[in-house]
C-alpha positions, 0 to 999 in steps of 0.5 A, a space after each residue: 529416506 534422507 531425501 524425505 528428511 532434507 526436505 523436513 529439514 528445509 521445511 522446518 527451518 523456514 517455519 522457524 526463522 518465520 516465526 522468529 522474525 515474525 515474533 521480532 516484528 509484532 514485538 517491534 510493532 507494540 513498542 511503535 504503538 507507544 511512540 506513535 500518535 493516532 492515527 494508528 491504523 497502519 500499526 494495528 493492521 500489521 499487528 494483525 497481519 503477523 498475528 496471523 502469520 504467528 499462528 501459522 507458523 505455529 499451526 505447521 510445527 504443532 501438527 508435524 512430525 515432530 510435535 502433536 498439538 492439541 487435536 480439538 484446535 486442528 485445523 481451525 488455524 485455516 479459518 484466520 488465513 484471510 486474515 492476511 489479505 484483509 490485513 493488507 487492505 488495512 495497512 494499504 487503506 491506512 498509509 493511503 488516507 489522510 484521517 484513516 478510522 474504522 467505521 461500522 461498513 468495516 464489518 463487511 471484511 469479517 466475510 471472508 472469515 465467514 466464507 472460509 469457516 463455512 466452506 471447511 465446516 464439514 471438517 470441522 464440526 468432526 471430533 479433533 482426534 478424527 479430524 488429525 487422523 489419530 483415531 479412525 472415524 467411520 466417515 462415509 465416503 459421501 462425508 468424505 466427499 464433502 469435506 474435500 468438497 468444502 476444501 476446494 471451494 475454500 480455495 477457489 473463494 480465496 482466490 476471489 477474495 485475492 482478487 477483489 482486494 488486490 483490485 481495491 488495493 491497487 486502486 486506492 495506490 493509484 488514487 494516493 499518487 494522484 492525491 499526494 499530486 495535489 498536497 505536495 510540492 514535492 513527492 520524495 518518499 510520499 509515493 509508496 512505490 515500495 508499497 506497489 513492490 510489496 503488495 506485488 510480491 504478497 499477492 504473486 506469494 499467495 497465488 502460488 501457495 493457492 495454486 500449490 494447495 489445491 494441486 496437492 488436493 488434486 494429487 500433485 506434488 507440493 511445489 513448495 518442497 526442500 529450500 523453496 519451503 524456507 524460501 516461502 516461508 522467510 520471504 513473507 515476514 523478511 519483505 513485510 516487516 522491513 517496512 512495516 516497523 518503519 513506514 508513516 501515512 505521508 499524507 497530513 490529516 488537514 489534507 482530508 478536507 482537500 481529497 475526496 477518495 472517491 476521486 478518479 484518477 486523472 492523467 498528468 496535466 501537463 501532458 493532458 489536461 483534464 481538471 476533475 470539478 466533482 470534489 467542488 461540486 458543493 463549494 460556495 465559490 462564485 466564478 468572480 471568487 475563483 478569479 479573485 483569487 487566481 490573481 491574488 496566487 499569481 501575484 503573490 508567487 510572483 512577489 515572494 517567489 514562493 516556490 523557492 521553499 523546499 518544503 513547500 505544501 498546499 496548506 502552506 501556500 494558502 497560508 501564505 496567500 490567505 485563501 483557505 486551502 480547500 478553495 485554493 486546491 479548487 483554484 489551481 484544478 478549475 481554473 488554472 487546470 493543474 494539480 499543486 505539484 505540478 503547478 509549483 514545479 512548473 514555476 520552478 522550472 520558469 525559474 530556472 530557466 531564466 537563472 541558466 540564462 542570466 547565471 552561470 551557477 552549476 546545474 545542481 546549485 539552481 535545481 536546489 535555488 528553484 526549490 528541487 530537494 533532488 537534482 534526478 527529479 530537477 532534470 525529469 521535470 525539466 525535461 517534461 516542460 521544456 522538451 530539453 535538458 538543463 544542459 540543452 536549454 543553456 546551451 541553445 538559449 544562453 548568448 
């Protein structure tokens, strides 16, 4: 008995400190709609996402041992649980577009809602009072059958549904750290590695939660007992919501017109080349135009040393070199063969290599001459051009 009342003790702590942080959050998100220009997708898919979390916290307090909720709703919460991986797409979909926006094609994510509510509605379409045990319901065994039935596939679609969205979220945080490549000079906080951890630990979070459901309906223990309940249940909100009243979309929305997202991901150029042409394939270039403007690039780089700028981006440069920026991101992976990050940063990297030489600055003074914002990302860089580090090339090459 006072085992059993620890765990309760556990297990209800965690559902409340959820929905305490949980409800913190959603509060923090509305206040963001008010500060935070359109595009907005980022915010409301969030909003969703601890809406949900909202409702089942509440779903675990209302029908417990301490309270009794409403019997006619009992139940019915389970239907909105893919509402969390759904949202997740969202929120993955929004930081990784340039101009994020719903579409009519966006209804095909209402299916899972779908899927669940007809796998549990043998269950649901029962009187509530029979569906929270407090009245016995003559339900034949047959019915009985069917219900646990429903209830299992319940969880192995979800584990599909898992799968699927975890399959496309991972690939759109592959293509984003391509695109960036091709926008940026310079990737300091555009990766969303934070977002690879997060999206890792929602889906590891899940599966286990799945795994623990459907051996409860195969007469198992629950493995989420005592403090590993409040763990579950805390870890969900605390990770989500540290980053979710704080993360932007790093890309601009000019860049919509230079990223295609139906692009592949392609390796680093610098190891293998390897230019993608399929986002060029309608563009009005001649090859004499791509040539005309390949040189008109390396003579102004050259001139004003434009890689210098720190903040240096795609549109940026094309400003400064008059070539629209659509036609210059068509210049640098066609002909010159290599993304705009990778095409400045090896121009730093010249740069720098010619001031270990002639000067005796320290290294951290020409990784911030050449235009690097992090000395870390100067020597990695460096060391990926040259085969050496900056220490190693002064030493080898300077009289």
């Amino acid at each position: 008995m006072i085992i059993l009342r620890e765990q309760l003790f556990w297990e209800y702590l965690g559902v409340a400190e959820a929905l305490a942080v949980s409800t913190f959050v959603l509060l923090g998100l509305l206040l963001r709609l008010r500060d935070t220009d359109p595009p907005r997708m980022h915010i409301w898919s969030m909003i969703a996402f601890f809406s949900v979390n909202i409702c089942d916290c509440l779903d675990s307090l209302v029908y417990s041992d301490i309270f009794i909720g409403p019997s006619a709703l009992y139940r019915w919460n389970d239907v909105l649980i893919p509402g969390y991986i759904v949202a997740l797409y969202f929120y993955v979909r929004a930081l990784t577009s340039p101009t994020p926006k719903l579409a009519r094609a966006d209804l095909v994510h209402l299916l899972p809602f779908v899927a669940g509510f007809l796998c549990l509605s043998p269950a649901l379409i029962l009187p509530g009072d029979i569906r929270i045990g407090l009245v016995d319901g003559a339900i034949s065994d047959r019915r009985q059958d069917v219900i646990e039935t429903g209830e299992t596939i319940f969880w192995i679609v979800w584990v599909a549904i898992l799968m699927v969205y975890g399959t496309i979220c991972i690939r759109r945080l592959i293509l984003h750290k391509r695109n960036i490549r091709d926008v940026f000079s310079d990737l300091e906080g555009k990766t969303l590695r934070w977002l690879d951890a997060l999206v890792a630990t929602i889906f590891t979070i899940a599966f286990i939660v799945i795994a623990d459901e459907i051996g409860q309906l195969l007469g198992y223990n629950s493995l989420r007992e005592g403090i590993w309940s409040l763990l579950f249940d805390v870890i969900l909100p605390m990770s989500f919501g540290i980053f979710a009243l704080r993360a932007n979309p790093p890309l601009p929305g000019w860049s919509g017109s230079v990223l295609k997202e139906e692009a592949a991901p392609k390796e680093d150029p610098i190891t293998e080349p390897g230019p993608s042409t399929s986002r060029y394939a309608r563009s009005g270039l001649t090859q004499q135009d791509i040539e005309r403007y390949a040189m008109r690039l390396e003579k102004r780089m050259a001139e004003g040393q434009l890689w210098r700028d720190h903040n240096l981006n795609l549109r940026g440069l094309a400003t400064l070199i008059s070539i629209p920026p659509i036609h210059l991101s068509e210049v640098l992976n066609t002909k010159v063969g290599m993304s705009f990050y990778d095409y400045v940063n090896q121009c730093r990297i010249r740069d720098a290599c010619e001031l270990l030489i002639q000067t005796n600055e320290s290294i951290l003074e020409i990784s911030e001459t050449v235009g690097f914002n992090a000395k870390s990302t100067f020597n990695t860089r460096f060391k990926k051009v040259t085969d050496q580090t900056p220490t190693q090339w002064r030493a080898t090459h300077k009289p």
